[in-house]
C-alpha positions as CSV (number, residue, x, y, z in Angstrom):
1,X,8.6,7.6,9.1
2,X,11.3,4.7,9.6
3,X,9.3,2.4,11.4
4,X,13.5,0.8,12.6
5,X,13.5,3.3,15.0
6,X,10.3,2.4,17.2
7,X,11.7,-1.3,17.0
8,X,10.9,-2.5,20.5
9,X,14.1,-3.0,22.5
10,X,16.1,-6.5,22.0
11,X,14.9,-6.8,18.5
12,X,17.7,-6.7,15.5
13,X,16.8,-4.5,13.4
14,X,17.1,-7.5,10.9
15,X,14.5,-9.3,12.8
16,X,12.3,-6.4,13.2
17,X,12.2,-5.4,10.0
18,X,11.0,-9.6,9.0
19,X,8.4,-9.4,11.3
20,X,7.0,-6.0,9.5
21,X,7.6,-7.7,6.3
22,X,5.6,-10.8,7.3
23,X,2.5,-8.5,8.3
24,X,2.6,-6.4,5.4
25,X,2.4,-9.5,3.3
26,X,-0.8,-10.5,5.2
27,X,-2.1,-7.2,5.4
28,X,-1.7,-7.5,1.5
29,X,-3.9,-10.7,1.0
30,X,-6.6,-9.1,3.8
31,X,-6.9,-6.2,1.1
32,X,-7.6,-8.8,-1.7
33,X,-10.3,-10.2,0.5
34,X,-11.8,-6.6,0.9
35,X,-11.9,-6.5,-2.6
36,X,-13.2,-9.3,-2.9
37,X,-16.3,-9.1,-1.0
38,X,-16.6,-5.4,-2.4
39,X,-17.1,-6.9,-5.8
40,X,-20.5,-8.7,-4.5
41,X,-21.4,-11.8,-4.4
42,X,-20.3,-14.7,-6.3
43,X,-23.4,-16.2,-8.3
44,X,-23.6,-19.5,-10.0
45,X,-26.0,-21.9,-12.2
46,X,-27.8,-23.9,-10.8
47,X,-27.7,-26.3,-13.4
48,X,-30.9,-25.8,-14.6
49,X,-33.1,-23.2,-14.5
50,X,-31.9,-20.1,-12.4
51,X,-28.6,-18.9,-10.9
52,X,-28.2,-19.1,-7.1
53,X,-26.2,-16.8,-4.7
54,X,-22.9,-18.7,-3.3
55,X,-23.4,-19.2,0.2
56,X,-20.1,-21.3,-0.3
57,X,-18.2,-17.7,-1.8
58,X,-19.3,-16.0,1.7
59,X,-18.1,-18.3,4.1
60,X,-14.8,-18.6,2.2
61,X,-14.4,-15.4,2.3
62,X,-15.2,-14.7,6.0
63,X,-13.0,-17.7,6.9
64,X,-9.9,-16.1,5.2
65,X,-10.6,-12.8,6.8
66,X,-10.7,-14.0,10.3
67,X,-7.7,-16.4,9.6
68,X,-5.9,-13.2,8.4
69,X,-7.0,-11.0,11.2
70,X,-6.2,-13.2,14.3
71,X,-2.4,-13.7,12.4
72,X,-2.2,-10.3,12.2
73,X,-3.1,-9.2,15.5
74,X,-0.6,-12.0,16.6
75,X,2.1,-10.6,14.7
76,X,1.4,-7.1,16.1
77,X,1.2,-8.2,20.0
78,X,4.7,-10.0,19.5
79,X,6.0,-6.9,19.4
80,X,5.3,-5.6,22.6
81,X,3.2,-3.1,24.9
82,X,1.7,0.0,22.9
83,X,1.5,-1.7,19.1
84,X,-1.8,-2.4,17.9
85,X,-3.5,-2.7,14.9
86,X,-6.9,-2.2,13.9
87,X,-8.6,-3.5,10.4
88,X,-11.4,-1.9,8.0
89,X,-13.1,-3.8,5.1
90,X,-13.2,-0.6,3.0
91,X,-10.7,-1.7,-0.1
92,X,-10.7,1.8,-1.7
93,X,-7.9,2.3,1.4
94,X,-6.2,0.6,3.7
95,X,-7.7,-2.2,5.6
96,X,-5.0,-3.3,8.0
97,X,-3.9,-0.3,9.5
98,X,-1.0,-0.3,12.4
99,X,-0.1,1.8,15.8
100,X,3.2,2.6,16.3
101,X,4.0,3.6,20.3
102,X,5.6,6.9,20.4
103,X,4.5,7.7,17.0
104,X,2.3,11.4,16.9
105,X,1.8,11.1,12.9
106,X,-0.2,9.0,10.6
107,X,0.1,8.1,6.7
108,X,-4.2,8.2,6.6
109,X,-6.6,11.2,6.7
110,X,-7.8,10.2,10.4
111,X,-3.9,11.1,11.1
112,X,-2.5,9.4,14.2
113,X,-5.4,8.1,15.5
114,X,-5.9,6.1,12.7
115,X,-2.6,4.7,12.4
116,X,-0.4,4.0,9.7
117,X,-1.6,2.1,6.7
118,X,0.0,-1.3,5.7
């Protein structure tokens, strides 16, 4: 699919095509989050006698991914009625995964109805 030709009217295809750009770079650093947190828990010494589970690591983590996913979902509204975008935390695929207006296909095994995959 050529995503230039659902580019929502008065947008360059320049400018369109920037935009996608920017949220496929964030969609990329949600995915490293998802890994992230699929890897398990960070652990560390507590300096003497036992190793403790990083509350610290968790809240990071969850910060970043809600920073990430209310930039996203900004990105994605700036283009207009019909796009959306919905996320999964599942790193083996895609996490951020986009809907295209007008679009009857999808790059994912749900098809359409799960969108396309950034």
């Amino acid at each position: 699919m050529d995503l230039i030709e659902h580019r929502p009217q008065g947008w360059s295809k320049e400018a369109f095509a920037g935009h996608l750009s920017l949220i496929a770079r964030h969609a990329k650093s949600h995915l490293g989050v998802s890994e992230e947190q699929c890897s398990g828990p960070r652990w560390t010494w507590n300096g003497g006698t036992s190793w403790e589970w990083s509350q610290k690591w968790e809240d990071r983590l969850t910060k970043r991914e809600e920073q990430l996913e209310r930039r996203i979902t900004a990105l994605v509204a700036e283009l207009g009625e019909g796009w959306r975008v919905t996320f999964g935390g599942d790193p083996r695929g895609y996490t951020v995964k986009l809907h295209v207006p007008g679009e009857p296909r999808g790059n994912t095994w749900g098809g359409a109805e799960e969108g396309w995959g950034v």
